[in-house]
N, C-alpha and C positions, 0 to 999 in steps of 0.2 A: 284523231288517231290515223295514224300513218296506211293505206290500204296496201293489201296483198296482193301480189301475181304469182300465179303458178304458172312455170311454162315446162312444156314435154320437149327435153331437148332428141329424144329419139335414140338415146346412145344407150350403149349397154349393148348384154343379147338377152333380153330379159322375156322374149316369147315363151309359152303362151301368154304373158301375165298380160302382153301388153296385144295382143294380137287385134283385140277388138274394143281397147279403148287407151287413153293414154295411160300416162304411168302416176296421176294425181289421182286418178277414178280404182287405181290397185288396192284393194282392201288389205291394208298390212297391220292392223289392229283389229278393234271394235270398227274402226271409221276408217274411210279415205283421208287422202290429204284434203280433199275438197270440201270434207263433213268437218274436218279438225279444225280447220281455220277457220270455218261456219261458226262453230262453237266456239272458236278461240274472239272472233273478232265480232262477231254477231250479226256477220252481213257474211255475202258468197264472196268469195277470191275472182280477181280478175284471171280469165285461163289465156295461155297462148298456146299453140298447138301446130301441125303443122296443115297446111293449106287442104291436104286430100282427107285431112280429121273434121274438118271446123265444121260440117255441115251433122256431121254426129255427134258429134259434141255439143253442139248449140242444142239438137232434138235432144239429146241429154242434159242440160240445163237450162231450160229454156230461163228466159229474161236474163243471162248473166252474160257479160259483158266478155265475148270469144275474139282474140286480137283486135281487142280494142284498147285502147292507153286508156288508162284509170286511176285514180290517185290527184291531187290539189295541189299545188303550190310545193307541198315539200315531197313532192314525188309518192314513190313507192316503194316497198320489200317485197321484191322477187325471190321468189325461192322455187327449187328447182322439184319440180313434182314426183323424182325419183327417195325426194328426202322421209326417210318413213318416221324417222325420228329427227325434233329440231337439235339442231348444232345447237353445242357451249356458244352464248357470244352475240344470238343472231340478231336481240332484239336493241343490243348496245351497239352496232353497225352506227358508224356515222354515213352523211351522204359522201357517196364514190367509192365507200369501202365494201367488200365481200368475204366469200370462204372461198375456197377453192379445197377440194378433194388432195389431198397427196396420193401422188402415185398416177391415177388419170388425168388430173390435170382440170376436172369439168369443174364448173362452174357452180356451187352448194344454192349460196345465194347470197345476194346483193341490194345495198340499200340508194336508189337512183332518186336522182332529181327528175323532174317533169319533162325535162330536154333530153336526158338519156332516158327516160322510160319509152318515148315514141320511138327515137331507135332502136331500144331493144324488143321492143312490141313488131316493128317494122320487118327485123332480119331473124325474127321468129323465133326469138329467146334466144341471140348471140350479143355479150355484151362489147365482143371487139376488142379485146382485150384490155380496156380503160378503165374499168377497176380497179384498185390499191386492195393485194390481197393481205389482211390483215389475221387469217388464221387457215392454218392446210390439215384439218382432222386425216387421221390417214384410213378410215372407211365412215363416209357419212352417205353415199349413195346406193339405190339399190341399182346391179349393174348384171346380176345374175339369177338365175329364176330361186334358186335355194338362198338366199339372201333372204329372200321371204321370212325364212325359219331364223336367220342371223338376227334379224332385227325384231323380229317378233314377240318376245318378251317386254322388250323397252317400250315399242309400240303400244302395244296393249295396257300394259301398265300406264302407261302417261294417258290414251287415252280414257279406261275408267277413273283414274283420280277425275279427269274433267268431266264426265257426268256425274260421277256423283257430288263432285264438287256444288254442282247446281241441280242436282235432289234431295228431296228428304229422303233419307233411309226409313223401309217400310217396320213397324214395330211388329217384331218378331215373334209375340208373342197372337199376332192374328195367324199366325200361319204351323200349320201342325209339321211336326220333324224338320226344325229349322237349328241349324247350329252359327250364331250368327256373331261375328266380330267385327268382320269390314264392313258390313252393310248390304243389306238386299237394297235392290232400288226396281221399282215397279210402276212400269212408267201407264198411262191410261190406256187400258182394254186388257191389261195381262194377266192371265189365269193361271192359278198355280194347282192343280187336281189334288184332291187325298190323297195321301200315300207317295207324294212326291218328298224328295227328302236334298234339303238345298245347304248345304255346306260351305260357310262363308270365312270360316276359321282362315285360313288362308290366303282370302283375297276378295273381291265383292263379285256378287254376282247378281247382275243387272239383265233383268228382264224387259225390254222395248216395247212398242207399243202394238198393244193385241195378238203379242207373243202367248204361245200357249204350254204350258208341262203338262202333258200327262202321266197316270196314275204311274206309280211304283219306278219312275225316272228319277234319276238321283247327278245334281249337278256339283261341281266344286269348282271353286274359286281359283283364281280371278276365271271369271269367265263370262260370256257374252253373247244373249239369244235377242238378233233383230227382229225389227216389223215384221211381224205376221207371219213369223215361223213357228214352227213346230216341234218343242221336243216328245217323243212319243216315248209308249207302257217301257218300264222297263230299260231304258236306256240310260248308257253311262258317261257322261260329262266329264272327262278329268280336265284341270286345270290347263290356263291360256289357251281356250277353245275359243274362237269368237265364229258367231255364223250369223251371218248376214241375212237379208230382208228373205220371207216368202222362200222358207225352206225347210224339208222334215228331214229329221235325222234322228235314228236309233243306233242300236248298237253300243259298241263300246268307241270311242272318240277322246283323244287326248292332245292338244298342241294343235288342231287344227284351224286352219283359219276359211271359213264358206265365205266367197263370193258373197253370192244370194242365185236365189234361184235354183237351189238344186237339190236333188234326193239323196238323201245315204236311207231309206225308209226301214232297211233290215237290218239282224245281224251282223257283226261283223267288224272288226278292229281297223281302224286306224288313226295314221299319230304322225304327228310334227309332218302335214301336209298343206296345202292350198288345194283347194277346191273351187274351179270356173263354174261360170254361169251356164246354166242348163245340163246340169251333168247329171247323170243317173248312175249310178253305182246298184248296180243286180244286187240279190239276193247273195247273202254269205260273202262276199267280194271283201278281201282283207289285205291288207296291206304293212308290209315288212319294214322295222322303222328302226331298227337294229342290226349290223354285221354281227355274225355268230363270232368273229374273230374282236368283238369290240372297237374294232379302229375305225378310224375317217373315213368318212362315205366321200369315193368320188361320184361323178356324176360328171354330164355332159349336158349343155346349152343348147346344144342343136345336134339333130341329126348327125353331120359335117362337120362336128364342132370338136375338140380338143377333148380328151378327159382328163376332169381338174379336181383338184383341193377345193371340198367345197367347206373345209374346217368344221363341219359336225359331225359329232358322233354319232347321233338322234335326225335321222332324215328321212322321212317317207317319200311321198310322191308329191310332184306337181303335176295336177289334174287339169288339162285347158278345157275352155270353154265346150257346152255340148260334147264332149266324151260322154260315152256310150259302153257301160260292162256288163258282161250276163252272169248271170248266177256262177259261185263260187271261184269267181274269177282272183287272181292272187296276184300283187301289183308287189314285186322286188324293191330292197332300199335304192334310193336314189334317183329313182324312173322319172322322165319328165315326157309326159305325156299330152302332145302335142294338140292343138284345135281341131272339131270333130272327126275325131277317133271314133275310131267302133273297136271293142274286143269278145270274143269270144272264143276263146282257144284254152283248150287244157292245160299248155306249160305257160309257166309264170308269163308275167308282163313284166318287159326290164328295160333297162338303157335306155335311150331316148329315142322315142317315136315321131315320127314327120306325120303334118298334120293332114289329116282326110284319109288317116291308115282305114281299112277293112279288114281287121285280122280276124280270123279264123283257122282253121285244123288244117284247111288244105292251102292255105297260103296268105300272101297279103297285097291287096291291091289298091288301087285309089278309090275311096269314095267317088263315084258320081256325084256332081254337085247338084242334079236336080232331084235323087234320091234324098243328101243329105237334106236340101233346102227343107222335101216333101214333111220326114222327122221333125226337123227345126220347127217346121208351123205347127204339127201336131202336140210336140211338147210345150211349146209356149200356149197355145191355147188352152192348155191345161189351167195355168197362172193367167188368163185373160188380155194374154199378149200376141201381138203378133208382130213380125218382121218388119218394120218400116223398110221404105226403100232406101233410104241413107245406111240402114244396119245390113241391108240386102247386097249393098255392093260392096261393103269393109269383107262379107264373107265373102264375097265372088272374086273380088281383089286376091283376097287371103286364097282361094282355091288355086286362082290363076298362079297363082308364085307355085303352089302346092304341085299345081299339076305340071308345071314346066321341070321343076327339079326332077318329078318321080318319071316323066317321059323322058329326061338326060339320062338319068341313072340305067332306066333299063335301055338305053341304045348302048351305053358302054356295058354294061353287061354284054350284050348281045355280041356287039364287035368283040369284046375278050375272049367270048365262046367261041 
């Protein structure tokens, strides 16, 4: 069988998603691109990346082959790590042929011989334009942070067909208040408490491994609880939820897609979001997923960035990594809320935040990066982790850009005044 590369070609403005790892490791389903091809192929995808990633990427998958050519004699399919769902076509590719995006022009993915796989491993996922493009989808890339929520159904969907493809569905008559059509799938160590009530009519819903429900929790379909997370008393699961490894969430929760890693532990609504790794979301902290006028959520990429058509109706937040909210805190449609962030301020949270914001009542300023770092360790050691130094400098990297833009902005401030 033919092997896989995924490479991060870097395009897009797709921050926060990508701030702290590539665009194959962005949870845009149940799974990564890097878990879907795992599953699809039965072995890890070759990753290319670029030169200042490869040493966190590698600590993130150790033994897999990080800009190295991979694949035998008939080469390999590259495929571009931004692809959250596979293109019509991909796997009928002859060699030399591709996809290419309409509109952007980027490269979907491509099925190379051994001679062009070294080149395109070499110039770091550029194929030099020597591919015969043989079909131009006109959106097959994620290229903007609310694309998250574009593709997330399709995603989702195709990934639980593939697990459960390859489970038994659990007999439903072991488990009390179960309405069950698509299939429970309960992978080894996952607990389902009394009085949890699992709703399948709709779509499956696959509990992972030493995932937990507790009491009077009520899940619905399709939806998707990872490793050794936690849904807690009383909380509500609606539909194409998926939350990722080593994380509790209550409240009410609809369209959300969790990283891993983080707490929604209280109260409190939200819907059609992403959620980064290490984030805490305070008490009561609710989040607006609806224009009162019903129309298209715009929203912004960055800071500095344009306000665009993000074509949904249905858009909450994008949450980056380590965000930080205190009780009753209330997050506007369309907010894109930049790498660690702190909030705590009484009027909403809106538009789009730059990242290492400290907002508060009497204003907003940079995180400190040896404060934020001090947090970072404390929360992680919560989850038995702690900071490598490869994960240590992608944040000090990411501060340093942080801190250079918010020290320009306030000198033209200042000169304006």
């Amino acid at each position: 069988m033919t092997r896989v590369i995924l490479f991060d070609d870097g395009k897009g403005r797709l921050a926060p998603l990508t701030d702290l790892r590539p665009s194959f490791d962005v949870r845009t389903g149940a799974l990564t691109a890097v878990e879907r091809w795992r599953c699809i192929r039965g072995e890890a995808p070759g990753l290319v990346v670029a030169a200042h990633r490869r040493a966190s990427v590698a600590e993130r998958h150790p033994g897999v082959a990080v800009n190295v050519p991979v694949g035998g004699d008939d080469g390999a399919l590259v495929v571009n790590g931004r692809c959250a769902v596979s293109p019509e076509g991909l796997e009928a590719l002859g060699v030399g042929e591709g996809i290419r995006e309409e509109g952007s022009g980027d490269l979907v993915a491509a099925r190379l011989d051994a001679a062009a796989v070294a080149r395109f491993v070499a110039a770091g996922g550029d194929d030099g334009g020597e591919v015969a493009i043989v079909a131009r989808p006109a959106l097959a890339l994620l290229s903007r942070p609310w694309h998250i929520r574009t593709f997330r159904d399709r995603s989702l969907g195709a990934d639980l067909a593939l697990i459960v493809s390859g489970a038994p569905a659990c007999d439903a008559r072991e488990m009390e208040f179960v309405f069950d059509a698509h299939g429970v799938i309960r992978r080894e160590g996952s607990r389902i408490y009394p009085g949890a009530i699992i709703d399948a009519e709709g779509g499956p819903v696959v509990l992972d491994t030493d995932s937990v429900v507790r009491p009077g929790a009520v899940l619905i379909g399709p939806c998707y609880v990872g490793p050794h997370s936690t849904v807690l008393e009383r909380a509500t699961i609606r539909p194409n939820t998926a939350i990722g490894p080593w994380c509790k969430v209550n409240g009410e929760v609809g369209g959300v897609i969790f990283q891993g890693y983080a707490n929604k532990a209280h109260d409190g609504f939200l819907g059609d979001s992403w959620v980064g790794e290490w984030v805490n979301l305070g008490a009561g902290t609710t989040g607006s997923n609806l224009l009162n006028t019903y129309g298209e959520v715009i929203s912004r990429a960055a800071p500095d960035g344009l306000h665009e058509r993000t074509g949904e109706t249905f858009f909450g937040a994008v949450i980056g990594d380590h965000v930080k909210t205190a009780i009753c805190t209330r997050l506007m449609t369309g907010a894109v809320l930049h790498t660690g962030s702190m909030f705590a301020t009484t009027a909403p949270v809106s538009g789009c935040v730059a990242p290492f914001t400290w907002a508060t009542d009497a204003g907003s300023r940079l995180f400190r990066f040896d404060k934020f770092l001090e947090v970072a360790r404390a929360a992680m050691a919560r989850r038995k982790e702690a900071p490598s130094a490869a994960y240590t400098e992608s944040l000090a990297r990411l501060h340093r850009e942080a801190a250079a833009a918010y020290h320009s902005k306030d000198a033209a401030a200042r000169a304006g005044s």
